[in-house]
Backbone as a ProteinNet text record, in pm:
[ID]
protein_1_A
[PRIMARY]
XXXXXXXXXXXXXXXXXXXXXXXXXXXXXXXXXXXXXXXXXXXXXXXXXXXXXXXXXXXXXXXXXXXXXXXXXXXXXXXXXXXX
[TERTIARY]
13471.1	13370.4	13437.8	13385.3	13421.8	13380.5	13456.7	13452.2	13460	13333.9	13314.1	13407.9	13531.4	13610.3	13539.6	13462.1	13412.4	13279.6	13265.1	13129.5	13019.1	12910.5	12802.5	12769.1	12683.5	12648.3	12513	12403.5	12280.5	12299.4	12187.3	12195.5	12021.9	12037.6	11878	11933.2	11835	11875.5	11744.7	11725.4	11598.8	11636.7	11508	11501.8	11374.2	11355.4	11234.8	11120.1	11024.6	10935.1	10935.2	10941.9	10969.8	11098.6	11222.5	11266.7	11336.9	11225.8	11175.1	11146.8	11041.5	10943.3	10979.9	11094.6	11171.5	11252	11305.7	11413.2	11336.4	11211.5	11119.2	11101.5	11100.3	10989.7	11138.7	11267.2	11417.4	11405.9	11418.8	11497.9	11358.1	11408.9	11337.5	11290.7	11188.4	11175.6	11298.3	11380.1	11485.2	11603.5	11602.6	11762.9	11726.1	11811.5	11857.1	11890.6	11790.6	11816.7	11914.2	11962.7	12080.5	12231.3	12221.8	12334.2	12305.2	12205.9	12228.4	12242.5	12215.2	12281.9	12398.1	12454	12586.3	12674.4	12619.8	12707.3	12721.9	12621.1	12582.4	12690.4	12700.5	12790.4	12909.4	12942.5	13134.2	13120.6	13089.5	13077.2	13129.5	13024	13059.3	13151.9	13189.4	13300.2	13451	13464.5	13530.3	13620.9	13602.9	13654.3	13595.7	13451.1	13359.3	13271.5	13283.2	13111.3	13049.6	12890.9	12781.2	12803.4	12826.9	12810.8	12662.8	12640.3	12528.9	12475	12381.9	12339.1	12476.9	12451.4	12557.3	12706.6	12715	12844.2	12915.1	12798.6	12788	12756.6	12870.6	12825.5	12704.9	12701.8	12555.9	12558.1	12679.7	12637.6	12671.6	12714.8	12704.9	12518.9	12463.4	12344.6	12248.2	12275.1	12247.8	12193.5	12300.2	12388.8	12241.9	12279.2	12172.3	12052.1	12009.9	11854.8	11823.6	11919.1	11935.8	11895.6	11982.4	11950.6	11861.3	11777	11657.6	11541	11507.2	11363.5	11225.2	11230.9	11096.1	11092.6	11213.1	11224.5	11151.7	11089.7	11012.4	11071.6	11026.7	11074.8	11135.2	11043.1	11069.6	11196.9	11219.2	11339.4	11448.8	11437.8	11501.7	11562.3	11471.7	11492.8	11567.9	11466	11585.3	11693.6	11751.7	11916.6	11960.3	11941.4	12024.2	12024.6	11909	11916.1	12046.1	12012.5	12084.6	12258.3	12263.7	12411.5	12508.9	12362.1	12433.6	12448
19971.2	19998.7	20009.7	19925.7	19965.2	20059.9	20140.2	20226.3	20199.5	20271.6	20228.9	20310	20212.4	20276.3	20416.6	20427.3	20520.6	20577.6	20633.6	20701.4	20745.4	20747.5	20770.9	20885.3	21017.8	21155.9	21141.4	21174.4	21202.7	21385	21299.5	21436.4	21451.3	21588	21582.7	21670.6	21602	21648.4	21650.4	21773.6	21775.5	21749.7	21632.8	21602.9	21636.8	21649.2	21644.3	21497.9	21517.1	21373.5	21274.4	21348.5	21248.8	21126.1	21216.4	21135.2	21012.6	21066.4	21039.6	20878.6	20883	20833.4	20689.9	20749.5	20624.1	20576.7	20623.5	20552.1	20444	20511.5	20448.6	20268.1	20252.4	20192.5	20067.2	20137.3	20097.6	20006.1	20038.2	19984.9	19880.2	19760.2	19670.2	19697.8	19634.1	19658.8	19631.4	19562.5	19513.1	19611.1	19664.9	19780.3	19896.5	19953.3	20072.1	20169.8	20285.9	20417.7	20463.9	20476.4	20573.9	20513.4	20307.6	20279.5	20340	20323.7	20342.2	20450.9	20570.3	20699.1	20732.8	20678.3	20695	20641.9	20517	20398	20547.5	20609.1	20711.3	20766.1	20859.7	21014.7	20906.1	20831.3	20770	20729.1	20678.1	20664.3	20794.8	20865.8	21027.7	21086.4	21111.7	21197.8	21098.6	20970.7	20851.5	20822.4	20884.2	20896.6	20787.7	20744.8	20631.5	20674	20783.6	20894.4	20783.5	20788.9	20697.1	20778	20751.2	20793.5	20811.8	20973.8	21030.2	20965.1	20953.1	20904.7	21007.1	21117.8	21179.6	21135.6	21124.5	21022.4	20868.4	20812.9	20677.1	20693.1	20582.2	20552.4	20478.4	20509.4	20412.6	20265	20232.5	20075.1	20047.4	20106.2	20069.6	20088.6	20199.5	20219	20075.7	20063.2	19928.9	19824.9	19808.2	19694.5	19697.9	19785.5	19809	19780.8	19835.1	19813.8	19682.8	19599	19420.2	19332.1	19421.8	19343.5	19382.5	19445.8	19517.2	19440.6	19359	19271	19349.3	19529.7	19567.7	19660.1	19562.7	19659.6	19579.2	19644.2	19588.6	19469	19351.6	19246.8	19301.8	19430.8	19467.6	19557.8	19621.4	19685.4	19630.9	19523.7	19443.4	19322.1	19351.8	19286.8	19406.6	19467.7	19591.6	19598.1	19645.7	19666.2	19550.4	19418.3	19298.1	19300.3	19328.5	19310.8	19490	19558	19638.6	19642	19547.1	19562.2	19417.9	19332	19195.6	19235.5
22765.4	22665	22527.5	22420.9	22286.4	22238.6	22109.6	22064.5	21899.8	21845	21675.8	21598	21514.2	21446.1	21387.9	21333.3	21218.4	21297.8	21426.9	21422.2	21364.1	21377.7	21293.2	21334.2	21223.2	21292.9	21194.3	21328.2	21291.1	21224.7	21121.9	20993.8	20949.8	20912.4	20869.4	20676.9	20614	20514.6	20434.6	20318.4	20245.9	20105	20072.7	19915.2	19872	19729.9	19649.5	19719.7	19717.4	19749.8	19641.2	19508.1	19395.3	19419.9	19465.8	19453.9	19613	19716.6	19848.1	19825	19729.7	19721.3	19627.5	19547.6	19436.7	19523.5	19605.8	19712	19800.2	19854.7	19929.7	19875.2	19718.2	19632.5	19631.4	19561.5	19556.1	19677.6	19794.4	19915.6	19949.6	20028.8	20060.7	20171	20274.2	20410.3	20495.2	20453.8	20522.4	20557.3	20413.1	20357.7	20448.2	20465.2	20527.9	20469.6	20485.6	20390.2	20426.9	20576.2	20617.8	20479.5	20535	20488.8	20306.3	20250.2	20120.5	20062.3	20130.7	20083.6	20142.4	20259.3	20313.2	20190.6	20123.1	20020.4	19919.6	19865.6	19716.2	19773.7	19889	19897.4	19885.4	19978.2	19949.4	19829.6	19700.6	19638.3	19499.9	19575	19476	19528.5	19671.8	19714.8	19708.9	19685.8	19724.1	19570.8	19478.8	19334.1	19231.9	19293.9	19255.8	19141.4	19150.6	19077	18969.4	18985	18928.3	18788.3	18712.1	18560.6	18523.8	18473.1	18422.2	18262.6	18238.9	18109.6	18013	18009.8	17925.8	17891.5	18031.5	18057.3	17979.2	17927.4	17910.9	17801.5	17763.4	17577.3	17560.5	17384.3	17398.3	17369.9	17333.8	17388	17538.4	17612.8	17761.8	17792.1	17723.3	17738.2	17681.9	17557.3	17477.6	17608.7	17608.2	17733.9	17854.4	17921.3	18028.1	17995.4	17853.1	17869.7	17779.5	17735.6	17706.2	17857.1	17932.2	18112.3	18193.9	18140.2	18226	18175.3	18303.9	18298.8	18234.3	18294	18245.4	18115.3	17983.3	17874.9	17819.5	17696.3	17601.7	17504.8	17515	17387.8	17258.3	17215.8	17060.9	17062.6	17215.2	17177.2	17202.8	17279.6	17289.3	17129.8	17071.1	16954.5	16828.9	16864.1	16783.6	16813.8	16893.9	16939.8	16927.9	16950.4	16887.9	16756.8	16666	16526.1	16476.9	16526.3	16509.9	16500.7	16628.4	16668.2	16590.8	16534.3	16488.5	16301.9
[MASK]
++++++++++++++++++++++++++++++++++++++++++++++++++++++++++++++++++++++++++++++++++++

Protein backbone atom coordinates (compact mmCIF):
# COMPACT_ATOMS: atom_id res chain seq x y z
CA UNK A 1 0.00 0.00 0.00
CA UNK A 2 1.20 3.55 -0.80
CA UNK A 3 1.62 6.09 1.49
CA UNK A 4 0.94 10.10 0.79
CA UNK A 5 4.20 11.95 1.31
CA UNK A 6 2.41 14.87 3.13
CA UNK A 7 -0.90 13.62 4.84
CA UNK A 8 -3.95 15.50 4.92
CA UNK A 9 -5.85 16.36 8.50
CA UNK A 10 -9.50 17.03 8.49
CA UNK A 11 -10.05 20.44 10.26
CA UNK A 12 -13.09 22.39 11.11
CA UNK A 13 -12.56 25.95 11.26
CA UNK A 14 -14.93 29.21 11.77
CA UNK A 15 -15.13 32.31 9.49
CA UNK A 16 -17.32 35.38 9.18
CA UNK A 17 -20.16 34.44 6.28
CA UNK A 18 -19.07 37.64 4.60
CA UNK A 19 -16.15 36.42 3.94
CA UNK A 20 -17.64 32.57 3.45
CA UNK A 21 -19.48 33.84 0.95
CA UNK A 22 -16.53 35.92 -1.22
CA UNK A 23 -14.57 32.74 -1.23
CA UNK A 24 -17.72 30.92 -2.31
CA UNK A 25 -18.21 33.60 -5.41
CA UNK A 26 -13.79 33.52 -5.91
CA UNK A 27 -13.52 29.71 -6.40
CA UNK A 28 -15.02 28.05 -9.49
CA UNK A 29 -17.21 24.88 -9.32
CA UNK A 30 -14.22 23.06 -10.19
CA UNK A 31 -11.49 24.66 -7.45
CA UNK A 32 -11.16 23.32 -4.22
CA UNK A 33 -11.67 25.28 -1.08
CA UNK A 34 -9.64 22.90 1.11
CA UNK A 35 -6.63 23.29 -1.64
CA UNK A 36 -7.09 27.14 -1.67
CA UNK A 37 -6.86 27.99 1.84
CA UNK A 38 -4.28 25.27 2.52
CA UNK A 39 -2.28 27.45 -0.66
CA UNK A 40 -3.29 31.12 1.83
CA UNK A 41 -1.88 29.51 5.33
CA UNK A 42 1.65 28.07 3.44
CA UNK A 43 1.74 31.02 1.89
CA UNK A 44 1.48 33.22 5.20
CA UNK A 45 3.25 30.78 7.52
CA UNK A 46 5.84 29.78 4.42
CA UNK A 47 7.69 33.45 4.47
CA UNK A 48 5.20 34.25 1.39
CA UNK A 49 2.82 36.81 3.40
CA UNK A 50 0.05 38.46 0.83
CA UNK A 51 0.88 42.15 1.30
CA UNK A 52 -1.88 44.32 3.06
CA UNK A 53 -3.06 47.47 1.15
CA UNK A 54 -0.88 49.35 3.87
CA UNK A 55 1.86 47.37 2.87
CA UNK A 56 1.91 48.33 -0.79
CA UNK A 57 2.99 51.32 -2.44
CA UNK A 58 0.81 53.27 -4.41
CA UNK A 59 1.97 52.70 -7.63
CA UNK A 60 1.98 48.94 -7.07
CA UNK A 61 -1.66 49.97 -6.10
CA UNK A 62 -1.86 52.20 -9.44
CA UNK A 63 -0.68 49.11 -11.20
CA UNK A 64 -3.44 46.76 -9.94
CA UNK A 65 -6.27 48.81 -10.52
CA UNK A 66 -4.79 49.65 -14.51
CA UNK A 67 -5.28 45.54 -14.67
CA UNK A 68 -8.53 45.18 -13.18
CA UNK A 69 -11.28 44.53 -15.87
CA UNK A 70 -14.11 45.95 -13.37
CA UNK A 71 -12.30 49.51 -12.83
CA UNK A 72 -13.82 52.39 -14.18
CA UNK A 73 -12.49 53.82 -17.76
CA UNK A 74 -12.20 57.37 -16.06
CA UNK A 75 -9.98 56.16 -13.41
CA UNK A 76 -8.34 54.43 -15.42
CA UNK A 77 -7.68 57.45 -17.44
CA UNK A 78 -6.79 59.46 -14.57
CA UNK A 79 -3.89 57.54 -13.20
CA UNK A 80 -2.37 57.29 -16.75
CA UNK A 81 -2.81 61.00 -17.27
CA UNK A 82 -1.47 61.42 -13.86
CA UNK A 83 1.54 59.24 -13.97
CA UNK A 84 2.44 60.37 -17.80
Amino acid sequence: MRRAKNRTVKMSITVPLNIFNELERHLSYSQSRSAYISSAIEAKLGGDPIPTVSETSTLQLMAAILSREDADEKLKDFILTFFS
